[in-house]
TIMAR-5978 format. One record per residue: residue in three letters; x, y, z of N, C-alpha, C in turn; residue number from 1. Coordinates in Angstrom, 1 decimal, decimal comma. Example, Ala and Ser with C-alpha at 12.3 -4.5 7.8 and 13.67 -1.06 7.14 Angstrom:
% TIMAR-5978
NODE  res      nX      nY      nZ     caX     caY     caZ      cX      cY      cZ    n
NODE  ala    13,2    -5,7     7,8    12,3    -4,5     7,8    13,2    -3,3     7,8    1
NODE  ser    12,8    -2,2     7,1    13,7    -1,1     7,1    12,9     0,0     7,9    2
END
This chain:
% TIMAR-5978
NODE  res      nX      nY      nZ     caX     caY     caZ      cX      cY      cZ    n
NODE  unk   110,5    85,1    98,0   109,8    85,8    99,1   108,9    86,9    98,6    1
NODE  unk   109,0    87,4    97,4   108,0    88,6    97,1   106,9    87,9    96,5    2
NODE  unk   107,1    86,5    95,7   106,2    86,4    94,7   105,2    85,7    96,4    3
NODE  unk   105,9    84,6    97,6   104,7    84,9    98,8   104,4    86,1    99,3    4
NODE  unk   105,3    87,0    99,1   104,4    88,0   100,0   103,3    89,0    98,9    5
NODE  unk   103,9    88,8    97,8   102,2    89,0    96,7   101,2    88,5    96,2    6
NODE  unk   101,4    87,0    96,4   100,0    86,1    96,8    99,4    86,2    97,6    7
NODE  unk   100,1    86,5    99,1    99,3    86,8   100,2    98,7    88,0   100,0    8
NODE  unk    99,2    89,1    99,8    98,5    90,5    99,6    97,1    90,6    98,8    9
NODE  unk    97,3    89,6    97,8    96,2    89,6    96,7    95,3    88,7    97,4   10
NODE  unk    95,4    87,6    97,8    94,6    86,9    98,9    93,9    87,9    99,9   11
NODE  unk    94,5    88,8   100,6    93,8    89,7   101,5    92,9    90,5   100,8   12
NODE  unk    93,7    91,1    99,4    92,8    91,8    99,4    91,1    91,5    98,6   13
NODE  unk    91,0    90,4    97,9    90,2    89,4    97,6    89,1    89,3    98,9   14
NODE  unk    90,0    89,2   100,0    89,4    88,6   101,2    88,3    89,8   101,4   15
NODE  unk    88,9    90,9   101,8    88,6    91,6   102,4    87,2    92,2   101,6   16
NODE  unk    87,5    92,5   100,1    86,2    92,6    99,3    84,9    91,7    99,4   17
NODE  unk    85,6    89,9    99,4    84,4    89,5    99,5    83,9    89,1   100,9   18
NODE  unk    85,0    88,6   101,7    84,5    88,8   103,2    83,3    89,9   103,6   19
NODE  unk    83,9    91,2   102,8    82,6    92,0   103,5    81,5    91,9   103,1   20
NODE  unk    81,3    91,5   102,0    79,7    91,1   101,1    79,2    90,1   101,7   21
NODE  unk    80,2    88,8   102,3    79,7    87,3   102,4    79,1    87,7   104,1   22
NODE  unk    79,8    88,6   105,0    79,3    88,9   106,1    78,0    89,8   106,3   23
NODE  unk    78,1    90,3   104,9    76,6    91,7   105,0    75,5    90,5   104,7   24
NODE  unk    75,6    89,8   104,3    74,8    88,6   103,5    74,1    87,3   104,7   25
NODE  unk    75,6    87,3   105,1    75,1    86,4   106,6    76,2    86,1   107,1   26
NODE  unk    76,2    86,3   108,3    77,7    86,4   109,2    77,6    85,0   109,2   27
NODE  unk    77,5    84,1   109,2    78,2    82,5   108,9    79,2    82,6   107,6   28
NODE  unk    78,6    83,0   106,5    79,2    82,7   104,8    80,6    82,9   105,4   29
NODE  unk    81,1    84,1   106,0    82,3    84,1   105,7    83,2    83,0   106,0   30
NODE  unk    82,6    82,5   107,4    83,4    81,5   108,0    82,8    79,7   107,2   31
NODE  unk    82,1    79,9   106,9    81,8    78,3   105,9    83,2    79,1   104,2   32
NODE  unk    83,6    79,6   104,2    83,6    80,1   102,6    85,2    79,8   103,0   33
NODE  unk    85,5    80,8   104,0    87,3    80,6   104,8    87,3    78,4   104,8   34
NODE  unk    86,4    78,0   105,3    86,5    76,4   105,9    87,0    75,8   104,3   35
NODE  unk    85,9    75,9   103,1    85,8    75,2   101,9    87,3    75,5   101,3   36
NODE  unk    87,4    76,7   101,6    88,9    76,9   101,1    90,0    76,2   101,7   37
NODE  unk    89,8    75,9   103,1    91,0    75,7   103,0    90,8    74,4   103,0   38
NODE  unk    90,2    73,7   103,0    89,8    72,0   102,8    90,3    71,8   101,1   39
NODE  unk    90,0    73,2   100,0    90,4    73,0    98,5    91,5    73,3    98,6   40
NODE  unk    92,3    73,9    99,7    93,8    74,1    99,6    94,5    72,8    99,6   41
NODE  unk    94,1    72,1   101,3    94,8    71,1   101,4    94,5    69,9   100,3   42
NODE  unk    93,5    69,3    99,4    92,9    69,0    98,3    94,8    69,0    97,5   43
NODE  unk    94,6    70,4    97,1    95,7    70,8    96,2    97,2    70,3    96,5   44
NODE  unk    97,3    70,8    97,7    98,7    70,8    98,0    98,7    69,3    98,2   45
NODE  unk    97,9    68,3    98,8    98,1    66,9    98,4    98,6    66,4    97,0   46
NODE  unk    98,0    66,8    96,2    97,9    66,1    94,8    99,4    66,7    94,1   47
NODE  unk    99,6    68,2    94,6   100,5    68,5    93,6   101,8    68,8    94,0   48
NODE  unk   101,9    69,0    95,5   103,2    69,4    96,0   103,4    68,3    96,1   49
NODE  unk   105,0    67,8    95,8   105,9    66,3    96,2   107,3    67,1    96,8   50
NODE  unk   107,6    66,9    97,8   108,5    66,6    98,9   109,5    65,5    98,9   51
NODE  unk   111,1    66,3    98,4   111,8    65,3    98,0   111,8    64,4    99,7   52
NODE  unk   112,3    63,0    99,4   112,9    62,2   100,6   114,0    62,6   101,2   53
NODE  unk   115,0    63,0   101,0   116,2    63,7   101,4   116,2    65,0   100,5   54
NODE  unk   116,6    66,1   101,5   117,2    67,4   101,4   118,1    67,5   101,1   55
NODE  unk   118,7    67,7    99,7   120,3    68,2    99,4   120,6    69,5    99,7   56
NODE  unk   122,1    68,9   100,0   122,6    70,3   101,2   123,7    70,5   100,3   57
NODE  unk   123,5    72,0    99,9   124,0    72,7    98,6   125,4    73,6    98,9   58
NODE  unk   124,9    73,7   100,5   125,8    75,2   100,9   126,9    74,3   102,2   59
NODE  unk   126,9    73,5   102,1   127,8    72,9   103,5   128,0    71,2   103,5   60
NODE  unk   128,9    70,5   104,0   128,5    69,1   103,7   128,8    68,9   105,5   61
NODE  unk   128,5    69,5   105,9   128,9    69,1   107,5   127,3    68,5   107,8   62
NODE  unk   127,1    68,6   109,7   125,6    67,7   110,0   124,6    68,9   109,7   63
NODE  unk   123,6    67,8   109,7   121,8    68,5   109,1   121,9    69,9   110,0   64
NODE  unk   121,3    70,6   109,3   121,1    72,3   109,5   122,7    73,0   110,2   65
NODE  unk   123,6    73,1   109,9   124,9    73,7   110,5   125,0    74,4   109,5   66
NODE  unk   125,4    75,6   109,9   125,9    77,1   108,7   127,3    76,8   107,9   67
NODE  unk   127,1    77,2   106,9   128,7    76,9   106,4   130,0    77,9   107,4   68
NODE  unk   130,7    77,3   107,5   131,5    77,7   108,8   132,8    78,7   107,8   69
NODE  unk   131,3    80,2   107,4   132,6    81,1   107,1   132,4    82,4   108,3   70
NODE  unk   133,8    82,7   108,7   133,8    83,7   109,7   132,7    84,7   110,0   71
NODE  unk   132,5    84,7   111,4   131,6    85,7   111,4   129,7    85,8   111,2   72
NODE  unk   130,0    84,7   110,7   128,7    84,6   110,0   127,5    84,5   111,8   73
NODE  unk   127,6    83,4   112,4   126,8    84,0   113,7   126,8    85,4   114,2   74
NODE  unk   127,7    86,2   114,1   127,6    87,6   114,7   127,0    88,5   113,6   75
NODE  unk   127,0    88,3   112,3   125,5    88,6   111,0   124,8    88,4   111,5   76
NODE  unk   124,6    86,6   111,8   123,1    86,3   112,2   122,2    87,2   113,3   77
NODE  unk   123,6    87,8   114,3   122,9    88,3   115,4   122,3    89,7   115,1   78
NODE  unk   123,2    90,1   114,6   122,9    91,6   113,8   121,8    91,9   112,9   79
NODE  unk   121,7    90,8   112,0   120,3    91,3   111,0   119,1    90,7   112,2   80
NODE  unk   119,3    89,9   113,2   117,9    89,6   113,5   117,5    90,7   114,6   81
NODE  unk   118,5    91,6   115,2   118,4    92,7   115,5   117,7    93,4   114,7   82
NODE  unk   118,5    94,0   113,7   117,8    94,5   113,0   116,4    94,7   112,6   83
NODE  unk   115,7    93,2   112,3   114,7    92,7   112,1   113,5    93,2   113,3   84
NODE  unk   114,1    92,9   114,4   113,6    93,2   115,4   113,1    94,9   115,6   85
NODE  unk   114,3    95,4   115,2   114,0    97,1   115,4   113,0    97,5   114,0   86
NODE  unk   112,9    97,1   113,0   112,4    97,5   112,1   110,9    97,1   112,4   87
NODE  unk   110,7    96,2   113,0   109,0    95,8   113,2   108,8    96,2   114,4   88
NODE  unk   109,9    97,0   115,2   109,1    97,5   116,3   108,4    98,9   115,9   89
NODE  unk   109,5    99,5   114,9   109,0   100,6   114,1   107,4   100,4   113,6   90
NODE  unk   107,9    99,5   112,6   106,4    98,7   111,9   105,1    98,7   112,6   91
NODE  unk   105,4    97,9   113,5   104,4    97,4   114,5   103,6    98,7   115,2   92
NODE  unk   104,3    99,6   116,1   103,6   100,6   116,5   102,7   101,7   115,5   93
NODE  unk   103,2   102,0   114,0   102,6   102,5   113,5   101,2   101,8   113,1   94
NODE  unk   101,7   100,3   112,5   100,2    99,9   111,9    99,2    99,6   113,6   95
NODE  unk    99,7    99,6   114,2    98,6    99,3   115,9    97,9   100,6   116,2   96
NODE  unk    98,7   101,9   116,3    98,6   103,1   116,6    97,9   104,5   115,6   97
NODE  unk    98,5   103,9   114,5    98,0   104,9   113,1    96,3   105,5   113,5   98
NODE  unk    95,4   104,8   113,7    94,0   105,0   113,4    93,8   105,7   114,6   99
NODE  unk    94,6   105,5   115,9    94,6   106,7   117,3    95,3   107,9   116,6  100
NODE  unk    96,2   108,0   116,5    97,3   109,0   116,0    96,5   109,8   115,0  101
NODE  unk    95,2   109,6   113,9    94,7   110,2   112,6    93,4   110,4   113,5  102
NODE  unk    92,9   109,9   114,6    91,4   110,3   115,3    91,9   111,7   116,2  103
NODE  unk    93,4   111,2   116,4    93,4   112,5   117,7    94,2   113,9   117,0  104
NODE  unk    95,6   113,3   116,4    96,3   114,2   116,1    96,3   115,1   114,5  105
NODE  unk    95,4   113,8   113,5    95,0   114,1   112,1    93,8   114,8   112,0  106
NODE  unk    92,8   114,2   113,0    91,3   114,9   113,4    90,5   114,2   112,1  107
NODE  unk    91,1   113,2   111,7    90,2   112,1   110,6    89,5   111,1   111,5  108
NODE  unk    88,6   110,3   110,4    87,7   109,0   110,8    88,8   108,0   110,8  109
NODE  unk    88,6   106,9   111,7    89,1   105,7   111,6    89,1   104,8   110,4  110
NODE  unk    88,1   105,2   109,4    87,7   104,5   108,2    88,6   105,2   107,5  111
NODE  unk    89,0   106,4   107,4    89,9   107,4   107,0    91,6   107,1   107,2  112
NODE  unk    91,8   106,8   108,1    92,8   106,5   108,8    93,3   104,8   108,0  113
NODE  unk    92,5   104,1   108,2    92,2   102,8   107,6    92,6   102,7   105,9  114
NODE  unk    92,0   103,7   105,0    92,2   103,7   103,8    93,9   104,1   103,9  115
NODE  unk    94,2   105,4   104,3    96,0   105,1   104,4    96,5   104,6   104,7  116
NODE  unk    96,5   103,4   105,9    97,0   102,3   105,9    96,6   101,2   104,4  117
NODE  unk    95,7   101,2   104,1    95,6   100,1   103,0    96,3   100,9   101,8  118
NODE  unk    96,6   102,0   101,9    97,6   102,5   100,4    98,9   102,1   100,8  119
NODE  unk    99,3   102,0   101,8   100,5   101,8   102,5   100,9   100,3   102,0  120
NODE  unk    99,9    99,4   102,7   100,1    97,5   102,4    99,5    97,8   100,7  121
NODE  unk    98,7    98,5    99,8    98,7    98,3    98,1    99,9    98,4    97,9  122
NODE  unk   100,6    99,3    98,5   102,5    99,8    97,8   103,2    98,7    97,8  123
NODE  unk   103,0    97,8    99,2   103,8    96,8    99,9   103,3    95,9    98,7  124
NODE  unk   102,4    95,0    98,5   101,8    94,5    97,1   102,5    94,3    95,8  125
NODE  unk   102,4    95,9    95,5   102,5    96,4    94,3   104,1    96,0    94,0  126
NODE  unk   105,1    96,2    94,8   106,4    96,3    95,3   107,0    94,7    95,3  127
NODE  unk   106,5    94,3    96,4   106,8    92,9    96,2   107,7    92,3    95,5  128
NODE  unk   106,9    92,2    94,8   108,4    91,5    93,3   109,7    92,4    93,0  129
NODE  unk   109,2    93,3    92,8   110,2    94,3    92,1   111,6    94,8    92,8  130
NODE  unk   110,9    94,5    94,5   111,8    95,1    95,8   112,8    93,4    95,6  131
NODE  unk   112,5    92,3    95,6   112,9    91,3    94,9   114,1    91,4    93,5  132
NODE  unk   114,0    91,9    92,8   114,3    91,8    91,3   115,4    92,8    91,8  133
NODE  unk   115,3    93,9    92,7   116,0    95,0    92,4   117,6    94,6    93,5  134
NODE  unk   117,2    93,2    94,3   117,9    93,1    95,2   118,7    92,2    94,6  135
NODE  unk   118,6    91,7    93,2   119,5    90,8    92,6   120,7    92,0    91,9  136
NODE  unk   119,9    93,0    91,9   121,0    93,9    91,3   122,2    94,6    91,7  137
NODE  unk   121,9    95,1    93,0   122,5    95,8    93,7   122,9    95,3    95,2  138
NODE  unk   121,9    94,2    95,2   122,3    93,1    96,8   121,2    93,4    97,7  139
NODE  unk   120,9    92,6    98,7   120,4    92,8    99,3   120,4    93,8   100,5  140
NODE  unk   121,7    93,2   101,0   121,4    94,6   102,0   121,8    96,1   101,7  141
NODE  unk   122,1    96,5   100,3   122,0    97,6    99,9   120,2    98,0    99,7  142
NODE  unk   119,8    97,2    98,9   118,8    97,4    99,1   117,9    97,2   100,6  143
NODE  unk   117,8    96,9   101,2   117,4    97,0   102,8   118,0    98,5   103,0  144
NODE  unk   119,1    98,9   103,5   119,8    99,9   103,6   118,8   101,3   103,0  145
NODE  unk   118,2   101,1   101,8   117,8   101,6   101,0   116,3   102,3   102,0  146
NODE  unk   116,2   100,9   101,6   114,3   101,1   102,5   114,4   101,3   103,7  147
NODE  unk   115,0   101,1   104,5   115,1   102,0   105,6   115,2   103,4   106,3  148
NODE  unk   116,1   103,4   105,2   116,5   105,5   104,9   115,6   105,9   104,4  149
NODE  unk   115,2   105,6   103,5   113,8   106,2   102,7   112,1   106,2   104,1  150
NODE  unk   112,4   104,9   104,5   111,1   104,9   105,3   111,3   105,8   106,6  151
NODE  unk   112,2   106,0   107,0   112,6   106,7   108,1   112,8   108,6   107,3  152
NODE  unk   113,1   108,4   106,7   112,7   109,9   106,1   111,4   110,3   106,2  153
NODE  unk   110,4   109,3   105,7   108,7   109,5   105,6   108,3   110,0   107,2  154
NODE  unk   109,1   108,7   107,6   108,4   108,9   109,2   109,0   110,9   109,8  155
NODE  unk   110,6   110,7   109,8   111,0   112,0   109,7   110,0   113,2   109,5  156
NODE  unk   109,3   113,1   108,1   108,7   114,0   107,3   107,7   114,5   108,2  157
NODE  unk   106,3   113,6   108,3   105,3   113,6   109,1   105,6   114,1   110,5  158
NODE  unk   106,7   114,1   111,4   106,8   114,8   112,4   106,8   116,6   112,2  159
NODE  unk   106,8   116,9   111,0   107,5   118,1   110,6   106,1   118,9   109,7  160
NODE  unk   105,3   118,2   108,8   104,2   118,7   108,2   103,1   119,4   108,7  161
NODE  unk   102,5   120,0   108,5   101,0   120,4   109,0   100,4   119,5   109,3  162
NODE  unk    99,6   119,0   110,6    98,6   118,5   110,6    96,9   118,7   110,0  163
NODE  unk    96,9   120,2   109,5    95,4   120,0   109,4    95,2   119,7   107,5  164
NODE  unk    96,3   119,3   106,8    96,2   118,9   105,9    96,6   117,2   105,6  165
NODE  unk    95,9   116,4   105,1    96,2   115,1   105,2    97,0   114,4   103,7  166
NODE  unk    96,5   115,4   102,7    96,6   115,1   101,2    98,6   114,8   101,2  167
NODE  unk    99,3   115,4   102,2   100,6   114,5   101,8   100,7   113,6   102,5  168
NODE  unk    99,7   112,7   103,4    99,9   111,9   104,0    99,9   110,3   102,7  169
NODE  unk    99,3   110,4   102,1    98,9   110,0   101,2   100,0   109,5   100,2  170
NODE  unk   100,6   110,2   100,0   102,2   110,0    99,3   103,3   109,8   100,0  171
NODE  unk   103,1   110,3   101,4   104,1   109,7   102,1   104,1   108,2   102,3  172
NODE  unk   102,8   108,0   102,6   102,4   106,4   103,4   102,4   105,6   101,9  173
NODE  unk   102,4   105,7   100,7   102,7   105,4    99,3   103,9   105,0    99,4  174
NODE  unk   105,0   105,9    99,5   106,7   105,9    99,7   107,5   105,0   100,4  175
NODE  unk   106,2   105,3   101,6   106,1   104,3   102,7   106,3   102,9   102,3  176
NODE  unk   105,4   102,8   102,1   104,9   101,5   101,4   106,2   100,6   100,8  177
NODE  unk   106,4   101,4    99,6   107,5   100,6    98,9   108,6   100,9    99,3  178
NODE  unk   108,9   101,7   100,2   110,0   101,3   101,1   110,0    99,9   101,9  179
NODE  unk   108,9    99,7   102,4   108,7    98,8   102,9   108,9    97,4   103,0  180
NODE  unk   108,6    97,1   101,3   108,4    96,4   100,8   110,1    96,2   100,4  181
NODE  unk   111,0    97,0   100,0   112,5    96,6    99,8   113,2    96,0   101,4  182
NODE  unk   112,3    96,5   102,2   113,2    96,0   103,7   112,2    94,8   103,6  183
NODE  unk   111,6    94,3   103,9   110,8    93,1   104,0   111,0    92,0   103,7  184
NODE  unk   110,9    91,7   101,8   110,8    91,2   100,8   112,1    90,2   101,1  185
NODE  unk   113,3    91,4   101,4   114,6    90,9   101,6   115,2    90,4   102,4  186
NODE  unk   114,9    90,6   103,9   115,1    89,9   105,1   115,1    88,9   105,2  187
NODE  unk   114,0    87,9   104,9   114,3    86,4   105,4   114,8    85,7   104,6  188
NODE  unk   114,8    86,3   103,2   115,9    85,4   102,1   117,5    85,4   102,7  189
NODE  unk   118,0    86,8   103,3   119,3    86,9   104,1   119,0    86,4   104,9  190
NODE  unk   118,0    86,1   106,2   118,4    84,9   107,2   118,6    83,6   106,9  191
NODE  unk   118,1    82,9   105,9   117,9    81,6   105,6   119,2    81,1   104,1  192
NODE  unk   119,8    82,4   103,9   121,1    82,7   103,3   122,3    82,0   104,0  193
NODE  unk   122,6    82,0   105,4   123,1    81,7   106,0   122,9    80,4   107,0  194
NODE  unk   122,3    79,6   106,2   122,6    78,3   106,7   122,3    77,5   105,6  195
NODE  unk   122,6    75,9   105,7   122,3    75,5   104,8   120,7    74,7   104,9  196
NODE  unk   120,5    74,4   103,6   119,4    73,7   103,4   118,5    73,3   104,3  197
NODE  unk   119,2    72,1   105,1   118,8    71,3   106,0   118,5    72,3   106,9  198
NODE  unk   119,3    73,4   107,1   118,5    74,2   108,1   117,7    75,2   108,2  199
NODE  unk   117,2    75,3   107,3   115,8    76,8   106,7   115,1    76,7   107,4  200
NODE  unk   114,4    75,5   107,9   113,6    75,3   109,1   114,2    76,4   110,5  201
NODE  unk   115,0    75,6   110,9   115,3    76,2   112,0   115,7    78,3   112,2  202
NODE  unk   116,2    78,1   111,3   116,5    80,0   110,7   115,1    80,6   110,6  203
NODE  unk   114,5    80,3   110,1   112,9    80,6   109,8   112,1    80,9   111,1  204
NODE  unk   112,8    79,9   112,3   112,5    80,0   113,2   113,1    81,0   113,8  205
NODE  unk   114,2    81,8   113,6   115,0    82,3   114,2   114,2    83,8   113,8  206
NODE  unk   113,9    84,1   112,4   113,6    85,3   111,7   112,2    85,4   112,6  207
NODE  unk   110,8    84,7   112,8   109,6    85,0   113,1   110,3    84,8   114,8  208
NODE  unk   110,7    84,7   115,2   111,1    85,1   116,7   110,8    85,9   117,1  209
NODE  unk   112,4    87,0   116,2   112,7    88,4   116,4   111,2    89,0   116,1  210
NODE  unk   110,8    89,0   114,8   109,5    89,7   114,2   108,3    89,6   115,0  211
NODE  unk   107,8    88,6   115,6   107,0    88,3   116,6   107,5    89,0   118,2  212
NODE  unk   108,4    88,8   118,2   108,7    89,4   119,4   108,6    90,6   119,5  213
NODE  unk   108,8    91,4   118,4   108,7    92,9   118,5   107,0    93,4   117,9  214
NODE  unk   106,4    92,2   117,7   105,0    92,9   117,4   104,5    92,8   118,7  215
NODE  unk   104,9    91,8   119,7   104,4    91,7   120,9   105,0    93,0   122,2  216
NODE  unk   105,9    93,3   122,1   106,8    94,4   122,8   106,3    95,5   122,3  217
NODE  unk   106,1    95,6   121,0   106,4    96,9   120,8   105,2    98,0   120,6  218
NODE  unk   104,4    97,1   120,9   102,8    98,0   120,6   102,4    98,2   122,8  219
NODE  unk   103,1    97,7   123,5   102,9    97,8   124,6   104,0    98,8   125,1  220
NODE  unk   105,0    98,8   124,7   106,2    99,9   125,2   105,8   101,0   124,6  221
NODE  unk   105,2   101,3   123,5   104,6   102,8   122,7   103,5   102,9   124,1  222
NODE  unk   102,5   102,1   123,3   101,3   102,2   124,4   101,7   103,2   125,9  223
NODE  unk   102,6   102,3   126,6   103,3   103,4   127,9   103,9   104,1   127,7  224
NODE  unk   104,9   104,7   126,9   105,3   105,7   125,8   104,2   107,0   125,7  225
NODE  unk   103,1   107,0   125,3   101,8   107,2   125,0   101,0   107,9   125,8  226
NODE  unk   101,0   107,1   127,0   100,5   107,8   127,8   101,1   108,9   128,4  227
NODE  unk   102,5   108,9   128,6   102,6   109,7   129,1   103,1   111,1   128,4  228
NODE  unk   103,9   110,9   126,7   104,2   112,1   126,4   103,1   112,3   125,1  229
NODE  unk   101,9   111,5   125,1   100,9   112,0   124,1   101,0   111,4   122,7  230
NODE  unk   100,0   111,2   121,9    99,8   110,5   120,7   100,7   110,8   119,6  231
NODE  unk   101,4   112,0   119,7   102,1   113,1   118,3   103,2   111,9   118,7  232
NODE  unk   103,9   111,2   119,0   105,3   111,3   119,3   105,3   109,9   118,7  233
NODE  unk   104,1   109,0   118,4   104,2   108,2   117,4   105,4   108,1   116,3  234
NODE  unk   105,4   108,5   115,3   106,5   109,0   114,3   107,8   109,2   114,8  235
NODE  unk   108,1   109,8   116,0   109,4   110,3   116,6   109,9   109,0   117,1  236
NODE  unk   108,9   107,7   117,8   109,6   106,4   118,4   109,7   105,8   117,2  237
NODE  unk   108,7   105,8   116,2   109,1   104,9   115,0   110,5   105,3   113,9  238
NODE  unk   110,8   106,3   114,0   111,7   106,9   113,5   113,2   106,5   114,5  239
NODE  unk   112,6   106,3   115,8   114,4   105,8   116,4   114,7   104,9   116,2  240
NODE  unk   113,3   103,8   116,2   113,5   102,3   115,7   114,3   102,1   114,2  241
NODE  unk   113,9   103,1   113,5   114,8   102,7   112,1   116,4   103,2   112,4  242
NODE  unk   116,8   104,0   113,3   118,0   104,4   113,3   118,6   103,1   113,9  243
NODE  unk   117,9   102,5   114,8   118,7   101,6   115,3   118,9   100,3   114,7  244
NODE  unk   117,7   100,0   113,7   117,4    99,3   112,9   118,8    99,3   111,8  245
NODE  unk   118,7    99,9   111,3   120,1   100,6   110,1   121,3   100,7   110,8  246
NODE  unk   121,3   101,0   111,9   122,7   100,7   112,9   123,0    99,3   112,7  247
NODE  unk   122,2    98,5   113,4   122,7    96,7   113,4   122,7    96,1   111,9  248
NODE  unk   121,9    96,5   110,8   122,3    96,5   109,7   123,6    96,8   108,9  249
NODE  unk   123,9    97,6   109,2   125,2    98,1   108,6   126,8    97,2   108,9  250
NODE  unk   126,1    96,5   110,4   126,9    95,3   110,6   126,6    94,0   110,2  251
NODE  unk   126,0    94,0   109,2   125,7    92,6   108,7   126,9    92,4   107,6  252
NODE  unk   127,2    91,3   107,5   128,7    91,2   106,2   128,1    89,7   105,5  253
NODE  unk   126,9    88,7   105,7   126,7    88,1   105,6   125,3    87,6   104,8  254
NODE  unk   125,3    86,8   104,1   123,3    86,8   103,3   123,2    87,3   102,3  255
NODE  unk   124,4    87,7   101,2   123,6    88,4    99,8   123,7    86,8    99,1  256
NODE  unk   122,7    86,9    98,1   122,6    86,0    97,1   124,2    85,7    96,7  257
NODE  unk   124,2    84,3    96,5   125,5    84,1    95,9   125,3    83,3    94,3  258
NODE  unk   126,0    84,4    93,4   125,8    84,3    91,7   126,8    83,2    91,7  259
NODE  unk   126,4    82,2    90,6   127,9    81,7    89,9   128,6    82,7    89,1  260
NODE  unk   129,7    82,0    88,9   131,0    83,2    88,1   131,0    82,5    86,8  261
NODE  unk   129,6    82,6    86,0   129,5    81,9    84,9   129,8    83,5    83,9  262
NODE  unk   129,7    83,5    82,6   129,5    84,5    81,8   128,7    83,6    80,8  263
NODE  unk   128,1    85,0    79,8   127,3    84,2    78,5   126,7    83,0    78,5  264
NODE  unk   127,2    82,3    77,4   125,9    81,0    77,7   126,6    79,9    78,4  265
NODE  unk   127,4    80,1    79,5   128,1    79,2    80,5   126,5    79,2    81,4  266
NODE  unk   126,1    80,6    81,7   125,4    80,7    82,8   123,8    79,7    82,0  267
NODE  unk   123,7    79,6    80,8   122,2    79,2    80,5   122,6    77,8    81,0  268
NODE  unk   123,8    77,1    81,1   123,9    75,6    81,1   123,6    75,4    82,5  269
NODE  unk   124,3    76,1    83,6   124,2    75,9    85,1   122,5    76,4    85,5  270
NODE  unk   121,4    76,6    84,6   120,4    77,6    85,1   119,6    75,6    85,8  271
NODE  unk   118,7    76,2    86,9   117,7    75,2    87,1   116,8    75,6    86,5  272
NODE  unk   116,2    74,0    86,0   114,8    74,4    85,3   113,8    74,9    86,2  273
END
């Protein structure tokens, strides 16, 4: 999940450099340039991706997509997709709102507002893998656990700093970032942890539900929020979303990677190529 979510990042930001040239140039290029690509994607993924005929089912021998039937594990599932839920409602209102919140309450340009958000998704990037690597070490939802305290601190922070200086916004939204990127990175590897094979599909479905649902809710409940107690309070709703976020997390008991109990070179024998 890090190494997609750092192709995509590098993909946008590719995009975004030459998008803007191909549109200064002639507002068709971009959309003929997006078309050729994806015609040399599908090209590729024809020739080189192969799709076994049957799905081996690694984690359960019961019917196609059923969870391995250890205790509890549905009332996980309900809890992290909560979770999920509150963490991108947090998400969601800031990246929708940030560039109102930096015109009204920062007294910056939108273009201005814009570059901190893109230090924010460079962190998320940069992180990626690492938020990945770090969650073999210590687990995943330690690490979740992690980036949520930390990002809800940031948010914390910002309610509390000077407005007419922007220069810590900078390292917050940095902080940000790779916090970010440890809650993220690691979430749908834990939802799709808990079923088997045959059912990634369907779990996957389960994860973009929650996450969609709350990009859709949650920039409209601020919005009315907004109106009436004013732009500052941004940071204050996103900061409850992570409390509540880290609440239904802490009830999760289910979704960390599961190691073999190999040692030394037992473990190089069991490795997949």
């Amino acid at each position: 999940n890090g190494v997609i979510n750092f192709m995509g990042g590098v993909g946008s930001v590719i995009t975004f450099l030459i998008g803007g040239f191909l549109f200064d140039t002639n507002e068709f290029l971009p959309f003929a340039a997006g078309s050729l690509i994806l015609i040399f994607t599908i090209i590729i993924m024809y020739l080189t991706i192969h799709e076994p005929k049957e799905i081996d089912d690694d984690k359960t021998s019961g019917e196609s997509g059923k969870k391995a039937t250890e205790p509890g594990k549905n009332l996980s599932l309900l809890f992290l997709l909560l979770a999920i839920f509150f963490w991108y409602t947090s998400f969601n209102a800031v990246e929708t709102f940030f560039s109102t919140y930096g015109e009204v309450v920062l007294n910056i340009s939108k273009g201005t507002s814009s570059f901190l958000l893109a230090i924010f998704a460079g962190m998320l990037v940069l992180f990626s893998i690492p938020a990945g690597l770090i969650a073999t070490k210590i687990g995943r939802k330690n690490t979740i656990l992690t980036g949520i305290t930390v990002l809800f601190l940031v948010y914390l922070t910002v309610n509390f700093i000077p407005k007419t200086d922007i220069r810590p916004f900078y390292i917050l939204l940095a902080v940000g970032g790779i916090s970010w990127a440890l809650i993220n990175i690691n979430s749908y590897p834990m939802v799709v942890e808990m079923t088997s094979n045959k059912g990634i599909g369907k779990y996957t479905g389960y994860y973009y539900f929650f996450s969609m649902l709350s990009a859709i809710i949650s920039p409209i409940l601020y919005g009315y929020i907004k109106d009436h107690l004013r732009d500052e309070f941004l940071f204050v709703y996103a900061s409850i979303a992570m409390v509540l976020a880290f609440f239904f997390m802490m009830l999760v008991k289910h979704g960390e990677i599961k190691m073999p109990d190999k040692k030394g070179f037992e473990v190089i024998e069991h490795m997949e190529p």
